[in-house]
DRENPA-3360 file (N, C-alpha, C; in nm, 2 decimals, always signed):
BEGIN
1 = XXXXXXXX = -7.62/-4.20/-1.13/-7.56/-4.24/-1.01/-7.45/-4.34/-1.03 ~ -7.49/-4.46/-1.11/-7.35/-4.52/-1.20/-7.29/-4.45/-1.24 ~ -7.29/-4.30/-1.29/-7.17/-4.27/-1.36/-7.07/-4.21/-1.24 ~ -7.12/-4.14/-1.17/-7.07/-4.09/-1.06/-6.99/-4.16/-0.98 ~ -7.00/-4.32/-0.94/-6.98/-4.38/-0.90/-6.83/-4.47/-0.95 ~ -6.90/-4.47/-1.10/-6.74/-4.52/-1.14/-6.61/-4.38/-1.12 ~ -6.67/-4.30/-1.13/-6.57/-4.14/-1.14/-6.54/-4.13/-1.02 ~ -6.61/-4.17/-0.92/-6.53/-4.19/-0.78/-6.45/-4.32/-0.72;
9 = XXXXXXXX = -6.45/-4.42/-0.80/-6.36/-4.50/-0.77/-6.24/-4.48/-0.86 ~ -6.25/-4.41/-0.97/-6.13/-4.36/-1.04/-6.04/-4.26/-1.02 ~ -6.12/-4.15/-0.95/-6.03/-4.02/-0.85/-6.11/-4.01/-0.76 ~ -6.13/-4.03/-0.68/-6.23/-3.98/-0.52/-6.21/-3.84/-0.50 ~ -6.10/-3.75/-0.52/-6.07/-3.61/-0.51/-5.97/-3.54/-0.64 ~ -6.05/-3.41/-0.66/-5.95/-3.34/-0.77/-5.82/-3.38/-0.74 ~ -5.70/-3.39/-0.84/-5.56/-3.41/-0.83/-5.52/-3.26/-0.75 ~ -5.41/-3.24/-0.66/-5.37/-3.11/-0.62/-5.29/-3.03/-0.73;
17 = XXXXXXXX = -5.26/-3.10/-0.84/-5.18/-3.01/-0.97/-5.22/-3.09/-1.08 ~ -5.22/-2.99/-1.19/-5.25/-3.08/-1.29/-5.17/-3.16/-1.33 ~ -5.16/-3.24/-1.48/-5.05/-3.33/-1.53/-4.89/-3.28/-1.55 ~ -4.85/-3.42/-1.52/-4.68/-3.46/-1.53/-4.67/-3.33/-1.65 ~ -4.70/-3.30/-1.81/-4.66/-3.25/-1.86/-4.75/-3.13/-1.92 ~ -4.82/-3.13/-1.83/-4.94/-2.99/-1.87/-4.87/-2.88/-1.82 ~ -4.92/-2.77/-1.92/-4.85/-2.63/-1.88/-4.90/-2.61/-1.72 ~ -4.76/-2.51/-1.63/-4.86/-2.51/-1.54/-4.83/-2.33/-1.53;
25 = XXXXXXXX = -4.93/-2.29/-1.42/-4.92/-2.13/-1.43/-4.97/-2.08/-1.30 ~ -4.87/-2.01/-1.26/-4.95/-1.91/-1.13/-4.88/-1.74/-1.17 ~ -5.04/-1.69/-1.10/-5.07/-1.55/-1.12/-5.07/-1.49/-0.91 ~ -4.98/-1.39/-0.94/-5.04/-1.31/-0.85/-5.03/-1.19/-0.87 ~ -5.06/-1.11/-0.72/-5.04/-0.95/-0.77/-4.96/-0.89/-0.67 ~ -4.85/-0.83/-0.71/-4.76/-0.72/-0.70/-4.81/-0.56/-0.67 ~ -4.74/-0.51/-0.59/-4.74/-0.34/-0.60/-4.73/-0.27/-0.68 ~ -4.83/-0.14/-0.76/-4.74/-0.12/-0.90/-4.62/-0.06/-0.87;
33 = XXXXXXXX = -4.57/-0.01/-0.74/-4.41/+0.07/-0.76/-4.32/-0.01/-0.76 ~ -4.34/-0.17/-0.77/-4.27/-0.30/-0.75/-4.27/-0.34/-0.93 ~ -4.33/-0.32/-1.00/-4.32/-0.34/-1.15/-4.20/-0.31/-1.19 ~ -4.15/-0.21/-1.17/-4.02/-0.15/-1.22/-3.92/-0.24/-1.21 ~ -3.92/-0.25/-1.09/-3.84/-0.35/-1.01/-3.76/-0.45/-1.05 ~ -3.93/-0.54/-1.11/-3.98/-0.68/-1.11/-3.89/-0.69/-1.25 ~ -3.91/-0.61/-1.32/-3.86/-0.58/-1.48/-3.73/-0.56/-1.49 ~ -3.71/-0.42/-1.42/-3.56/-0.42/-1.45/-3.53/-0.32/-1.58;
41 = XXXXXXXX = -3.44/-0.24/-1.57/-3.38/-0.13/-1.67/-3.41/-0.23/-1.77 ~ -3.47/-0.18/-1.89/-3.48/-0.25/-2.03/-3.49/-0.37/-1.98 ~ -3.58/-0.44/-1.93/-3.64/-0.58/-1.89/-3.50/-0.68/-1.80 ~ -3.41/-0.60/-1.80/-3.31/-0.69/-1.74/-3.30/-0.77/-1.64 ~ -3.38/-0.78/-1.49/-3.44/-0.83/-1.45/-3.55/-0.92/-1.50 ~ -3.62/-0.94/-1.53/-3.71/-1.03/-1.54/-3.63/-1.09/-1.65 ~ -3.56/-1.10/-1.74/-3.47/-1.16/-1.87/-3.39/-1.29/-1.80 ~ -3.37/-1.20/-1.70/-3.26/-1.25/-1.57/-3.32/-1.39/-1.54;
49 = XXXXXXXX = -3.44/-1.32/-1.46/-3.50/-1.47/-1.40/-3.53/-1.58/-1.48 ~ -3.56/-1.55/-1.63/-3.65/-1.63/-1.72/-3.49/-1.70/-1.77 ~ -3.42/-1.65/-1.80/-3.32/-1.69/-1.83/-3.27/-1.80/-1.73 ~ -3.27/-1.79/-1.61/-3.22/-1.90/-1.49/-3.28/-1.99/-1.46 ~ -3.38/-1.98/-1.47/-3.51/-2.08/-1.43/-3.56/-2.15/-1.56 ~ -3.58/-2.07/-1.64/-3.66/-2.12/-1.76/-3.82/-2.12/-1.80 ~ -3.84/-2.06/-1.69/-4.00/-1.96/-1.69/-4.03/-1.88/-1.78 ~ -4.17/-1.91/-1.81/-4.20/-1.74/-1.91/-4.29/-1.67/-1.77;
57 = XXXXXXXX = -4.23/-1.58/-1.81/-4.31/-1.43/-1.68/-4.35/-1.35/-1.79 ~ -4.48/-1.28/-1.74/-4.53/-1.20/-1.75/-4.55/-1.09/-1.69 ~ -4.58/-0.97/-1.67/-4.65/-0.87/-1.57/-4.73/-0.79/-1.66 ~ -4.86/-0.78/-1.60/-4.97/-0.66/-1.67/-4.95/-0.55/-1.51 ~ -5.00/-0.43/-1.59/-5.02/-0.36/-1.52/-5.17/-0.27/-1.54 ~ -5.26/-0.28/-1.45/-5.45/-0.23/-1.46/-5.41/-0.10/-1.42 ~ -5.34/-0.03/-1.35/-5.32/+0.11/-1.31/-5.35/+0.10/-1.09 ~ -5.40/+0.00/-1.05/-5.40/-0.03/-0.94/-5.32/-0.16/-0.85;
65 = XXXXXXXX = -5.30/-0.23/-0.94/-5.20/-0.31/-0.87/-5.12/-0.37/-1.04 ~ -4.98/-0.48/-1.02/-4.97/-0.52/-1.10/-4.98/-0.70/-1.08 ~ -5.01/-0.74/-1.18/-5.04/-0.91/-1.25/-4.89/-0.96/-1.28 ~ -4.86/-1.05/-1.19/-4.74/-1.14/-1.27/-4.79/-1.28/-1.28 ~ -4.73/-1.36/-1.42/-4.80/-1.49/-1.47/-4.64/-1.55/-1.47 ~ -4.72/-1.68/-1.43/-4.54/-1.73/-1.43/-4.58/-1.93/-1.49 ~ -4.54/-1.95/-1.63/-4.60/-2.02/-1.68/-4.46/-2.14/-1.73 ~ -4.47/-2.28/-1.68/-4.34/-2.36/-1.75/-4.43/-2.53/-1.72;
73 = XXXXXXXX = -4.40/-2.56/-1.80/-4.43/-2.75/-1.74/-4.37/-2.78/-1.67 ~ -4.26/-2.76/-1.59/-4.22/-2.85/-1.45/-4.26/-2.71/-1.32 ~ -4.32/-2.82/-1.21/-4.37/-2.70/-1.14/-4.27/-2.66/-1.07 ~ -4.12/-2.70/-1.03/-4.03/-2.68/-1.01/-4.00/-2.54/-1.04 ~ -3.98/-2.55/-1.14/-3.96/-2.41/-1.25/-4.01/-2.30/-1.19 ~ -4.15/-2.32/-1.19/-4.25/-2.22/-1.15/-4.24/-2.16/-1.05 ~ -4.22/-2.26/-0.93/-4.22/-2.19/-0.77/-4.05/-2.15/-0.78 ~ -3.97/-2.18/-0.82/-3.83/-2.14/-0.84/-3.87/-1.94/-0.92;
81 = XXXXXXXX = -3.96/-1.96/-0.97/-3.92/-1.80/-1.03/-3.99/-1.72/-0.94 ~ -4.10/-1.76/-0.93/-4.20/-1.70/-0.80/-4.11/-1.66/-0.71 ~ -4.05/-1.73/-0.66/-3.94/-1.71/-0.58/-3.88/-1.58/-0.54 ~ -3.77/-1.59/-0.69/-3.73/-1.51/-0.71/-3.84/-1.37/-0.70 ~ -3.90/-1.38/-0.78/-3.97/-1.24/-0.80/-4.02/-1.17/-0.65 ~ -4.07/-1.24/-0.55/-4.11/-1.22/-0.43/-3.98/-1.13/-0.34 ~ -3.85/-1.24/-0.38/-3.76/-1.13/-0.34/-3.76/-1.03/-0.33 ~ -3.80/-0.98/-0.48/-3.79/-0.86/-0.53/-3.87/-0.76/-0.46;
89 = XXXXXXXX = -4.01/-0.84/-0.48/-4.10/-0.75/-0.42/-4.09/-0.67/-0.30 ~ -4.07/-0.83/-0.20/-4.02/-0.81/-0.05/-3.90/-0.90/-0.02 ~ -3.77/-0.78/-0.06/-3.65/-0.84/-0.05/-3.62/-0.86/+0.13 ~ -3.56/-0.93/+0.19/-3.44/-0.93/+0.28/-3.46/-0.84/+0.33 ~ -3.38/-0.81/+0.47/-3.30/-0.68/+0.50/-3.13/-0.75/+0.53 ~ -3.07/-0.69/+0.48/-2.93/-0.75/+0.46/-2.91/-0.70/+0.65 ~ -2.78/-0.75/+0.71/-2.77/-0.75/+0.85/-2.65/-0.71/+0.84 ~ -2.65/-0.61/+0.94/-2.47/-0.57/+0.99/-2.41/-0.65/+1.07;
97 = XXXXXXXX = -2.30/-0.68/+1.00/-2.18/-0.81/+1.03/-2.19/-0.90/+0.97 ~ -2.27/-0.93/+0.90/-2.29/-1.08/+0.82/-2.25/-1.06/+0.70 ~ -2.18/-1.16/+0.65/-2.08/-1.18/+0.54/-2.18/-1.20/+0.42 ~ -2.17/-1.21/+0.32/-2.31/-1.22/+0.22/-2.18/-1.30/+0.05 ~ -2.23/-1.35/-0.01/-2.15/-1.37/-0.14/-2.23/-1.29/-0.21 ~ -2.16/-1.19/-0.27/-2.22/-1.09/-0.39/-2.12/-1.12/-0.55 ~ -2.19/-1.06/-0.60/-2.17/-0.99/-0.75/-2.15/-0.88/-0.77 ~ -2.04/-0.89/-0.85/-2.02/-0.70/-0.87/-2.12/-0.63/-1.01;
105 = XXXXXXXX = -2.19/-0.57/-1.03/-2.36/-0.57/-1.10/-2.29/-0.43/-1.12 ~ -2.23/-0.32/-1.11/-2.18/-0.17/-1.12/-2.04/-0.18/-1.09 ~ -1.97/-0.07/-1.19/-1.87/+0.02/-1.15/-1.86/+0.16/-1.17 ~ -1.85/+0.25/-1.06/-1.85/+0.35/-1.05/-1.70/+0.44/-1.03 ~ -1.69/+0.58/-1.02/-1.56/+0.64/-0.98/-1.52/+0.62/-0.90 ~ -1.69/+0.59/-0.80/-1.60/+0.62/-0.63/-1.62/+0.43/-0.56 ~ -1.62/+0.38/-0.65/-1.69/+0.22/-0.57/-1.73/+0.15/-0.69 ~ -1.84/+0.03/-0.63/-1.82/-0.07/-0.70/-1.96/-0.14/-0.64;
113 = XXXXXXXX = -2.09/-0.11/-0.70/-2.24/-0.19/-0.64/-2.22/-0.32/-0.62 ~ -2.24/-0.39/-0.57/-2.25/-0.52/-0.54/-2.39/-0.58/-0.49 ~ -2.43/-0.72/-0.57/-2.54/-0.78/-0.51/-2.57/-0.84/-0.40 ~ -2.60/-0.85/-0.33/-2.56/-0.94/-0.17/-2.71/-1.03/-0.20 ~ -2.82/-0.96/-0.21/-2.95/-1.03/-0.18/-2.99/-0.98/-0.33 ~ -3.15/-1.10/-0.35/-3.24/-1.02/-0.49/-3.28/-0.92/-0.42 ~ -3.28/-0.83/-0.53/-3.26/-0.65/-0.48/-3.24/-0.57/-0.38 ~ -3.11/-0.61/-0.35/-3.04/-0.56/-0.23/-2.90/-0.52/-0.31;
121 = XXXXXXXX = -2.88/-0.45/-0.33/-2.75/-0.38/-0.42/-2.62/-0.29/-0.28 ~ -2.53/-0.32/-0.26/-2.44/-0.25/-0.12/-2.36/-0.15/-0.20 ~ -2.30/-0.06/-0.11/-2.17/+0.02/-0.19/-2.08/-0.04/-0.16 ~ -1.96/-0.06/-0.22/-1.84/-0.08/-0.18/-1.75/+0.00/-0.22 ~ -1.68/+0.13/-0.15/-1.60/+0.21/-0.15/-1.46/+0.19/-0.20 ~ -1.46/+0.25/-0.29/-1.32/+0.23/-0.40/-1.18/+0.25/-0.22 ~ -1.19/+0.29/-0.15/-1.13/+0.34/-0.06/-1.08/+0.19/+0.04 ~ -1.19/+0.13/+0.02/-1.20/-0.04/+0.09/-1.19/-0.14/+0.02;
129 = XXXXXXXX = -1.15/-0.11/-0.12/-1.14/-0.24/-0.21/-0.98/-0.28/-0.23 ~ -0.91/-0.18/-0.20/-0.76/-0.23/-0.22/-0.70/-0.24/-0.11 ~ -0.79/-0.26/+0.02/-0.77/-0.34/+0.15/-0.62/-0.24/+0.19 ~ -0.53/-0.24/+0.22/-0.42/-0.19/+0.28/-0.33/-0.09/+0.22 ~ -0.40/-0.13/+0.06/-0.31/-0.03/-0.06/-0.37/+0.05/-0.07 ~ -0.35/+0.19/-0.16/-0.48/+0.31/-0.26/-0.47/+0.20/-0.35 ~ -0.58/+0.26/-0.44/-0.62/+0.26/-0.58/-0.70/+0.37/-0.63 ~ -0.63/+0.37/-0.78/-0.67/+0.48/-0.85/-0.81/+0.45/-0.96;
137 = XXXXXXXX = -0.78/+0.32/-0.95/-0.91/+0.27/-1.01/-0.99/+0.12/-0.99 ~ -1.12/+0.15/-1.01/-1.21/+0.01/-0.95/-1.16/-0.11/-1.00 ~ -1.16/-0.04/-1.12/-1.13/-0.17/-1.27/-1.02/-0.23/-1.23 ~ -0.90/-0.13/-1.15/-0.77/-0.20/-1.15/-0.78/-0.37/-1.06 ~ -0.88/-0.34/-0.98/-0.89/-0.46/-0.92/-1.04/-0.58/-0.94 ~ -1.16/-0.53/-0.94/-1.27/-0.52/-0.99/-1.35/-0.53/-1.13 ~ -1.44/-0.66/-1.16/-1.46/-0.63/-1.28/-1.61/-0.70/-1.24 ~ -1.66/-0.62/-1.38/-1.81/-0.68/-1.38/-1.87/-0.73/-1.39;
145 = XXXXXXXX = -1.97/-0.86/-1.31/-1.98/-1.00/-1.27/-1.88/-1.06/-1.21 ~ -1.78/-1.01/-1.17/-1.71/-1.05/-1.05/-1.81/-1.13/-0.93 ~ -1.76/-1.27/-0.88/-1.79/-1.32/-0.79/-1.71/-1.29/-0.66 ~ -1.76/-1.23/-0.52/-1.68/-1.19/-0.42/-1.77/-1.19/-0.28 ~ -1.67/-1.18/-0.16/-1.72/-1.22/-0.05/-1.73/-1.04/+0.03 ~ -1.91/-1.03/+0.06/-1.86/-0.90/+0.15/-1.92/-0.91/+0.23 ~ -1.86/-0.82/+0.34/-1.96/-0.77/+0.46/-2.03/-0.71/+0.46 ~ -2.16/-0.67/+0.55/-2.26/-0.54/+0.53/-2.19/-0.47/+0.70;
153 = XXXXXXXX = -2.15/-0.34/+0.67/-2.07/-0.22/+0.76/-2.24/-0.14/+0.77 ~ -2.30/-0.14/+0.74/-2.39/-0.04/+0.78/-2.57/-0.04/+0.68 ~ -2.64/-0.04/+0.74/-2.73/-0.01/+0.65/-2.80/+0.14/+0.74 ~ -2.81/+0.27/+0.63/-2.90/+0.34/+0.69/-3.02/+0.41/+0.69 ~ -3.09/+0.47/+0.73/-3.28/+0.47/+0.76/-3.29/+0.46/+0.60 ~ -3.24/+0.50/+0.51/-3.34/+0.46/+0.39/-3.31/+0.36/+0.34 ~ -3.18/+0.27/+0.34/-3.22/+0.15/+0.30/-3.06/+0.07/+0.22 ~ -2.98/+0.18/+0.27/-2.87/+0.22/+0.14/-2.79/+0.10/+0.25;
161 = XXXXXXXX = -2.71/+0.04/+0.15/-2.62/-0.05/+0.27/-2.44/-0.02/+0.20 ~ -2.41/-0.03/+0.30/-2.25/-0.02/+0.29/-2.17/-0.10/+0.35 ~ -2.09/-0.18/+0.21/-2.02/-0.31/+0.23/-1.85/-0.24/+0.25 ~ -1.81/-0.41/+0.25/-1.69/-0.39/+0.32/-1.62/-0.52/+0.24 ~ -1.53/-0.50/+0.19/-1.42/-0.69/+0.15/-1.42/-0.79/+0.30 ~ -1.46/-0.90/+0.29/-1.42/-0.99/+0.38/-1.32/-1.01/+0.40 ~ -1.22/-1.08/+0.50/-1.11/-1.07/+0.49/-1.02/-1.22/+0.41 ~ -1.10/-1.31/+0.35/-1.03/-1.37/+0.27/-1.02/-1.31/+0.15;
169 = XXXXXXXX = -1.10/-1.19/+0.10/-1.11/-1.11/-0.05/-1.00/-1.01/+0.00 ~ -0.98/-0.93/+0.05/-0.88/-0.88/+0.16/-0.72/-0.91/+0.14 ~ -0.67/-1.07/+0.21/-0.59/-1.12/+0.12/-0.57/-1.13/+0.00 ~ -0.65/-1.18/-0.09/-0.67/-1.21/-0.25/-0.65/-1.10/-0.32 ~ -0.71/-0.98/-0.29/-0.67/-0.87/-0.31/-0.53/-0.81/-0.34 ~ -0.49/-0.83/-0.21/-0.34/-0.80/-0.19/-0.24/-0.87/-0.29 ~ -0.29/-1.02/-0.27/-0.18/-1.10/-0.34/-0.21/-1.05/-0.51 ~ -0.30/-1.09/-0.54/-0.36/-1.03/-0.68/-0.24/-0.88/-0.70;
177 = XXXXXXXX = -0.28/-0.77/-0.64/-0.20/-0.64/-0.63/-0.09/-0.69/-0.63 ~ +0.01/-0.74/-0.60/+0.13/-0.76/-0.55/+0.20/-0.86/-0.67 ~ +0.12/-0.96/-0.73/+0.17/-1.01/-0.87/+0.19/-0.89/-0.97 ~ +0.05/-0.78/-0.96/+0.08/-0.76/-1.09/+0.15/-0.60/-1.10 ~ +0.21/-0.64/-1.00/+0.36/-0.48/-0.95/+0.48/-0.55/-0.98 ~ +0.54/-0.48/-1.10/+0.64/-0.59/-1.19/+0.77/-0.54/-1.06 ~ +0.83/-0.66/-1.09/+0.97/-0.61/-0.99/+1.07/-0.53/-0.97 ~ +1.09/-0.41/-0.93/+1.18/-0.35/-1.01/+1.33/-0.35/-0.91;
185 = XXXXXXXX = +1.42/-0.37/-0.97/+1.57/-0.38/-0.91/+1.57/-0.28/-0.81 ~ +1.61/-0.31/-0.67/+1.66/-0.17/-0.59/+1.76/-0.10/-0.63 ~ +1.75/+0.02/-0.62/+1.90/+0.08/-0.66/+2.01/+0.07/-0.54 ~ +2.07/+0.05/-0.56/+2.17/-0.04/-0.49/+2.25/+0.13/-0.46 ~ +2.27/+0.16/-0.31/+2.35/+0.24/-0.29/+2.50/+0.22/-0.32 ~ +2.55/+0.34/-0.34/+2.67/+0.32/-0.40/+2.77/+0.30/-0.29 ~ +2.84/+0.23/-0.33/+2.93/+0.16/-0.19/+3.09/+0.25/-0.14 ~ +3.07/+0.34/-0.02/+3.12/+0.40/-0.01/+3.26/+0.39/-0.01;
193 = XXXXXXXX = +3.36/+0.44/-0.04/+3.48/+0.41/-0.12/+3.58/+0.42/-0.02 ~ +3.69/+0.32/-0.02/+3.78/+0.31/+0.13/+3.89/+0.47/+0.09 ~ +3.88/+0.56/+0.19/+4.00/+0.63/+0.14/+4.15/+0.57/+0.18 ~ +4.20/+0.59/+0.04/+4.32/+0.53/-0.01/+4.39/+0.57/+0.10 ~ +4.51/+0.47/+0.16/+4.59/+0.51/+0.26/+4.71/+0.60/+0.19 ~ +4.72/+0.74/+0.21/+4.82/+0.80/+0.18/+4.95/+0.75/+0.23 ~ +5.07/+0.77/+0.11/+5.16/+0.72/+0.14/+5.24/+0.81/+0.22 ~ +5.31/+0.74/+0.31/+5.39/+0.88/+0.39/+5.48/+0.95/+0.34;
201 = XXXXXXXX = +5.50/+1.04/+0.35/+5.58/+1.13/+0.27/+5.71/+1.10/+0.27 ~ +5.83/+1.08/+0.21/+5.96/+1.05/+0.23/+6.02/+1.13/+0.30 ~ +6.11/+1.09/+0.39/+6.20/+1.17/+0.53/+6.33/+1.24/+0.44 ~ +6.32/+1.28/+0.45/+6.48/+1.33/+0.37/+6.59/+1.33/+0.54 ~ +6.63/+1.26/+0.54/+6.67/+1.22/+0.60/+6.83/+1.31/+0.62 ~ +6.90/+1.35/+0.50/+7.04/+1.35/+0.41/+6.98/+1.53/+0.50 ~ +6.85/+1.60/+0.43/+6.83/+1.72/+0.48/+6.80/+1.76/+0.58 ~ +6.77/+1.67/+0.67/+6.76/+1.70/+0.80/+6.91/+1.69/+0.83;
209 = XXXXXXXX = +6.95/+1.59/+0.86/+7.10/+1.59/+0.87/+7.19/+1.68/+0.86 ~ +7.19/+1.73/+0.72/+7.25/+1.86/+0.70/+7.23/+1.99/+0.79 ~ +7.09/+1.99/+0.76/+7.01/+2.13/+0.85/+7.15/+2.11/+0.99 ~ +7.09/+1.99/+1.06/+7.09/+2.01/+1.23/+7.28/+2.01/+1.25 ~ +7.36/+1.95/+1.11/+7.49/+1.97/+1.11/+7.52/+2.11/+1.10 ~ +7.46/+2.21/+0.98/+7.49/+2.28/+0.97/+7.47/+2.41/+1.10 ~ +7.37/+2.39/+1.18/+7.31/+2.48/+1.27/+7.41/+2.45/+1.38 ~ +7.45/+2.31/+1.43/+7.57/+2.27/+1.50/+7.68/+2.35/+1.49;
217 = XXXXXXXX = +7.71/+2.32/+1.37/+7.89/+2.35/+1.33/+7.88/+2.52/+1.34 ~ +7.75/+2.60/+1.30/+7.77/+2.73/+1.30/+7.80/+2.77/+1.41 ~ +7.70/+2.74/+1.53/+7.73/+2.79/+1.70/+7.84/+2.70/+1.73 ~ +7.91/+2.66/+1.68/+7.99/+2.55/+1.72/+8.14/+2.67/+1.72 ~ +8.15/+2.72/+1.55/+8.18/+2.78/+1.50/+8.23/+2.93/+1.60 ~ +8.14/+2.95/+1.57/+8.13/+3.08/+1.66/+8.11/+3.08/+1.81 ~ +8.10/+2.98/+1.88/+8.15/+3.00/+2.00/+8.29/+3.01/+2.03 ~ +8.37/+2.89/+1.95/+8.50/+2.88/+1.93/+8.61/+3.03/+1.89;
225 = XXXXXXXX = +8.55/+3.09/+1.84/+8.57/+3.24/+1.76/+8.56/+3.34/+1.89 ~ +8.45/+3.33/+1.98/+8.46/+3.38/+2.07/+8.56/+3.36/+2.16 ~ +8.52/+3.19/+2.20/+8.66/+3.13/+2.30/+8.82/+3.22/+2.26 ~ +8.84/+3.20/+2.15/+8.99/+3.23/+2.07/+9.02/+3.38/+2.11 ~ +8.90/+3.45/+2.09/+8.90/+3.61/+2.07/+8.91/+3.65/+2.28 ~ +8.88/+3.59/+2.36/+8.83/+3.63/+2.48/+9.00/+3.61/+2.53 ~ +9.01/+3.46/+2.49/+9.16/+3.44/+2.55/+9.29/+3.51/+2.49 ~ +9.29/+3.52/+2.37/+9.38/+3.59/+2.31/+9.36/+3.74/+2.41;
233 = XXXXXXXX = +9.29/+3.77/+2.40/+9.29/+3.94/+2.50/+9.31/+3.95/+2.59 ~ +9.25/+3.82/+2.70/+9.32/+3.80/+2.84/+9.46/+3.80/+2.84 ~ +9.47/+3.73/+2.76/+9.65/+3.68/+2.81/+9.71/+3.80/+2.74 ~ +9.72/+3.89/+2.63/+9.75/+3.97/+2.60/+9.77/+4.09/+2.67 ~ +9.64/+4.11/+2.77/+9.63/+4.23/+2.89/+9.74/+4.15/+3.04 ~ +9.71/+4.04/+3.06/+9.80/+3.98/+3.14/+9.97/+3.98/+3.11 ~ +10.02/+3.98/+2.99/+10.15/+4.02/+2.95/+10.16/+4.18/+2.92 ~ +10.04/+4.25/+2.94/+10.11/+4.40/+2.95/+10.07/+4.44/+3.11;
241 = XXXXXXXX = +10.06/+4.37/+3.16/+10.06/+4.42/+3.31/+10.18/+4.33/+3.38 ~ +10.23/+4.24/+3.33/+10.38/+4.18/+3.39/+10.48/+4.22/+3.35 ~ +10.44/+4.34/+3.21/+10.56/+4.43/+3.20/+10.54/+4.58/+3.22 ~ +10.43/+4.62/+3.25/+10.42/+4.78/+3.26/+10.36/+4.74/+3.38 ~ +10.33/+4.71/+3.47/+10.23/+4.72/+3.59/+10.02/+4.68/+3.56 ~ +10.03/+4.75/+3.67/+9.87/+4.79/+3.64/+9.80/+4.90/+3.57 ~ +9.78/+4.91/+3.52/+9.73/+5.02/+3.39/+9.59/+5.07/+3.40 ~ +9.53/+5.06/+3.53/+9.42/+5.13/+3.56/+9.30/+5.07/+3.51;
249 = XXXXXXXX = +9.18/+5.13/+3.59/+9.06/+5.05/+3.57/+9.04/+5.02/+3.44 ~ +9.06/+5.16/+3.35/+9.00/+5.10/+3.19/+9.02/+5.01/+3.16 ~ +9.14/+4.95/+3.18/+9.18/+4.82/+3.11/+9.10/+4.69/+3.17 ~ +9.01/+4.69/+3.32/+8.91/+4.61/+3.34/+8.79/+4.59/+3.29 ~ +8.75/+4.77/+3.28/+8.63/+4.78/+3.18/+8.63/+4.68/+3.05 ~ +8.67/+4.73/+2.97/+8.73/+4.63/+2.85/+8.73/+4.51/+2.87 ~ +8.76/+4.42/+2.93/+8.75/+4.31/+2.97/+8.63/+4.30/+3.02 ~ +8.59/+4.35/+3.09/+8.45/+4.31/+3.12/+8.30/+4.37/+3.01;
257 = XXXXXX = +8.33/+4.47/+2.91/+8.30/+4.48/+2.81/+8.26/+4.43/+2.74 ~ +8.39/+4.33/+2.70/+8.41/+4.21/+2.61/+8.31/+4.11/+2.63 ~ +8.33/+4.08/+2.76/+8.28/+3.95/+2.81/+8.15/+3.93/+2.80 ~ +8.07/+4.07/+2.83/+7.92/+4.12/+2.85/+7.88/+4.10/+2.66 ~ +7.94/+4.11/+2.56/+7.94/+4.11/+2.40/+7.93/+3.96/+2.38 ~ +8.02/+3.84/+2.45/+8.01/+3.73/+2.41/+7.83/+3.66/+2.47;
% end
């Protein structure tokens, strides 16, 4: 009863954790279709966690459920990977409209996986990554472990979710695009050419002159030839009728003949 007694004034109750620097460890149990999971293609997952935390993890599998051990001296450590792994088990449901910070974790033909939650992977459609531009390729914009902001556009009945660029990645995008499209000169239309004022053609002046003298002086010419020839005949029939008389109509005809010719 003395001994008991001093052991109760020394701890009255077990400690809730063991020591400052004792290993510490928790075990629980998992789903086995959640093992895969928990692991990861070639342990990559669970590398993951042990790697960020600094946990050693374990998982056994009995064929009915699986065993995860999660073993570090600061208990910090411990409930930090638990954590994690629980994710896994029973991740999230990501929400439509809600912005999420992901990782780009895939690149594909058509898109680009992205992490949003522990194991919640979204699509992001090569079609929505170059925001206002095409693109012919993910890579051109996209690379892997890329840090980036997305939306969730849809999650449907089985689970599949489809992201979207937020719209500050949206901008960034663009401008990113837009640096690395080298500048190229416009071709400058060719500047349409003044038509030359033709000179006016010289007046020949000397030839006109001539022409309109020469066309003058001809009717000029020949009217005068007429005048000469009309009178000469008059007066000629008027001095043969002051000395023979009148000489009958012919001699009017003719005259009037004449006159009808000029």
């Amino acid at each position: 009863m003395q001994i008991l007694s001093v052991m109760t004034n020394a701890i009255p109750a077990p400690r809730d954790d063991v020591g400052e620097h004792a290993p510490k460890i928790e075990s629980f149990e998992i789903p086995v279709e959640k093992i895969g999971e928990v692991i990861g293609p070639k342990g990559k997952m669970i590398n993951t966690i042990q790697a960020e935390t600094g946990a050693d993890i374990s998982v056994d599998d009995d064929g009915m459920v699986g065993l995860v051990s999660v073993a570090s001296s600061d208990r910090m450590v411990v409930d930090e990977a638990v954590r994690q792994i629980m994710l896994i088990v029973d991740p999230p449901t990501a929400e439509v409209g809600v912005s999420y910070p992901g990782k780009v974790v895939n690149i594909t033909k058509f898109g680009a996986f992205v992490n949003i939650l522990p194991g919640r992977d979204g699509l992001l459609h090569i079609s929505k990554i170059g925001g206002s531009k095409r693109i012919d390729k993910v890579e051109d914009v996209l690379e892997l472990g890329q840090e980036i902001e997305v939306v969730v556009e849809d999650v449907d009945p089985n689970g599949k979710i489809s992201l979207n660029l937020s719209e500050g990645n949206e901008n960034q995008d663009d401008d990113q695009q837009d640096s690395q499209v080298i500048d190229e000169p416009e071709a400058s239309e060719p500047e349409a050419s003044e038509p030359e004022a033709s000179e006016p053609e010289e007046f020949d002046e000397d030839f006109e002159d001539d022409d309109e003298n020469y066309n003058l002086s001809d009717d000029y010419e020949d009217e005068q030839d007429e005048v000469k020839e009309a009178s000469f005949e008059e007066a000629f029939a008027a001095e043969l009728e002051s000395v023979h008389g009148d000489l009958g109509p012919e001699s009017h005809r003719n005259k009037g003949r004449r006159r009808k010719g000029r």
